[in-house]
Each structure stands twice: as structure tokens, then as C-alpha cells.
C-alpha positions as CSV (number, residue, x, y, z in Angstrom):
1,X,87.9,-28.3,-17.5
2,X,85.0,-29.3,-15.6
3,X,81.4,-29.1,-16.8
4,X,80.5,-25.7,-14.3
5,X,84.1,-24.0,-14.2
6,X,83.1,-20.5,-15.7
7,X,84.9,-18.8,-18.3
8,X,87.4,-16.1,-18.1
9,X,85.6,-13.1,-19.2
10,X,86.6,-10.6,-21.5
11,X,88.3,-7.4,-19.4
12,X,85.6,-4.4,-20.6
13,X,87.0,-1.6,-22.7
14,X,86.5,2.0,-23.2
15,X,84.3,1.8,-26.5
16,X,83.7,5.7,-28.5
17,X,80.5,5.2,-30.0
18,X,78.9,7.9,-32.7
19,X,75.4,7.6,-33.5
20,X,73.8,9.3,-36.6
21,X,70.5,9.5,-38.7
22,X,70.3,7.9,-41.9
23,X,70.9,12.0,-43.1
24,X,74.0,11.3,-41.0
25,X,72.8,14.2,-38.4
26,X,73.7,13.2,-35.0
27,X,71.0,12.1,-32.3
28,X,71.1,13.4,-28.7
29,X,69.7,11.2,-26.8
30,X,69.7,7.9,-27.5
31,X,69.9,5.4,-25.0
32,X,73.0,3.1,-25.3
33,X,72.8,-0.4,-23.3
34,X,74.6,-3.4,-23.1
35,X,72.0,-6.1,-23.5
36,X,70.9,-8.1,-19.8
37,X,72.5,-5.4,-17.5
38,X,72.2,-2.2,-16.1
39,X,75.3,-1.3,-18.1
40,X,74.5,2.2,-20.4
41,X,74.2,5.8,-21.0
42,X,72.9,8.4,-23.8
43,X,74.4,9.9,-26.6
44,X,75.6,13.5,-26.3
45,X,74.8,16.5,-28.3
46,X,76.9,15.7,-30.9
47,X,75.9,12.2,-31.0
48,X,79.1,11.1,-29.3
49,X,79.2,8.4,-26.3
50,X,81.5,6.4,-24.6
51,X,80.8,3.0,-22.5
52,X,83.2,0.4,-21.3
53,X,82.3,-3.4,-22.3
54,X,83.5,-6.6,-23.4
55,X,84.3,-7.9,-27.2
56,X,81.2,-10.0,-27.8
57,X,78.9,-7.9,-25.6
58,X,75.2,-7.4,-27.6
59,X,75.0,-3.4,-27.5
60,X,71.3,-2.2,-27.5
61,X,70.6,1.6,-29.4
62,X,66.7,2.6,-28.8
63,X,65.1,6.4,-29.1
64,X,61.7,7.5,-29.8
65,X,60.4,7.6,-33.8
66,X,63.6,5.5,-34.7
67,X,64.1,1.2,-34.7
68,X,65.6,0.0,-32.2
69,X,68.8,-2.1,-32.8
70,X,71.3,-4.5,-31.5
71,X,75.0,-4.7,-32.3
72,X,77.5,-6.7,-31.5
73,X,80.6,-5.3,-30.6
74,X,83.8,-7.0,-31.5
75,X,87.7,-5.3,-31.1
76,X,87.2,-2.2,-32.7
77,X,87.2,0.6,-30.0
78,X,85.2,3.0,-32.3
79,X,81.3,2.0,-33.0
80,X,79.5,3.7,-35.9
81,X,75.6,3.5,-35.6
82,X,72.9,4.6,-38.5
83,X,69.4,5.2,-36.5
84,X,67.1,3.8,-39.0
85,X,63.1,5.9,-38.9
86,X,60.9,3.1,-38.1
């Protein structure tokens, strides 16, 4: 393998992501992106969204009055996020 030969990437997959408050109420709005592109959307009324990345990709939650939080997403196509009140 030489020295600058990339790496095969990861094909992306449809991830279903729920986000909740700590009172596990679900937040509308809260902007879902997948850390250093323009990769993302927002959650739904419910809470629910779906995005379509990588295993290993860094997955960045942020909305107003809540901390803002990075998870990694591994194989699991189902992601489960607390918003924490900051």
C-alpha cells in the first residue's frame, strides 16, 4: 500500500435518529450534522430524523438552551439522543 493511496470509504447508510429531552419529550428542531461537511438536516415534530452516513462518521446535535453534542455513529441504524439543558 503506498504512503498516499486513500482508503476505501465506508458506503453511507440510511441512519433513523430520535432525539429527546432528558423528560424524554421530543425536540423539533434540532439541527443534525455530520461533523466537517455540509452533510445534515433537523429533527421533526416528533423528534424523528433520518440522515445517510458512514460507520465512524462524528454526528453533531445543537439547539438553542440545550449542550451541544457529538456522537459517533457506529453499525447500528437506529440513534437515540438525550438533549441535555445546558
Amino acid at each position: 500500500m503506498k504512503l498516499n493511496e486513500e482508503r476505501a470509504e465506508s458506503p453511507k447508510v440510511e441512519r433513523y435518529i430520535r432525539v429527546k429531552t432528558e423528560n424524554k419529550e421530543p425536540l423539533l428542531g434540532v439541527s443534525i450534522i455530520e461533523k466537517g461537511t455540509h452533510n445534515g438536516t433537523i429533527s421533526d415534530l416528533e423528534g424523528y430524523a433520518r440522515l445517510s452516513v458512514a460507520s465512524g462518521a462524528i454526528l453533531v446535535f445543537s439547539f438553542v438552551g440545550y449542550c451541544t453534542q457529538e456522537i459517533k455513529v457506529g453499525s447500528n441504524r437506529t440513534i437515540d439522543v438525550v438533549m441535555k439543558e445546558c
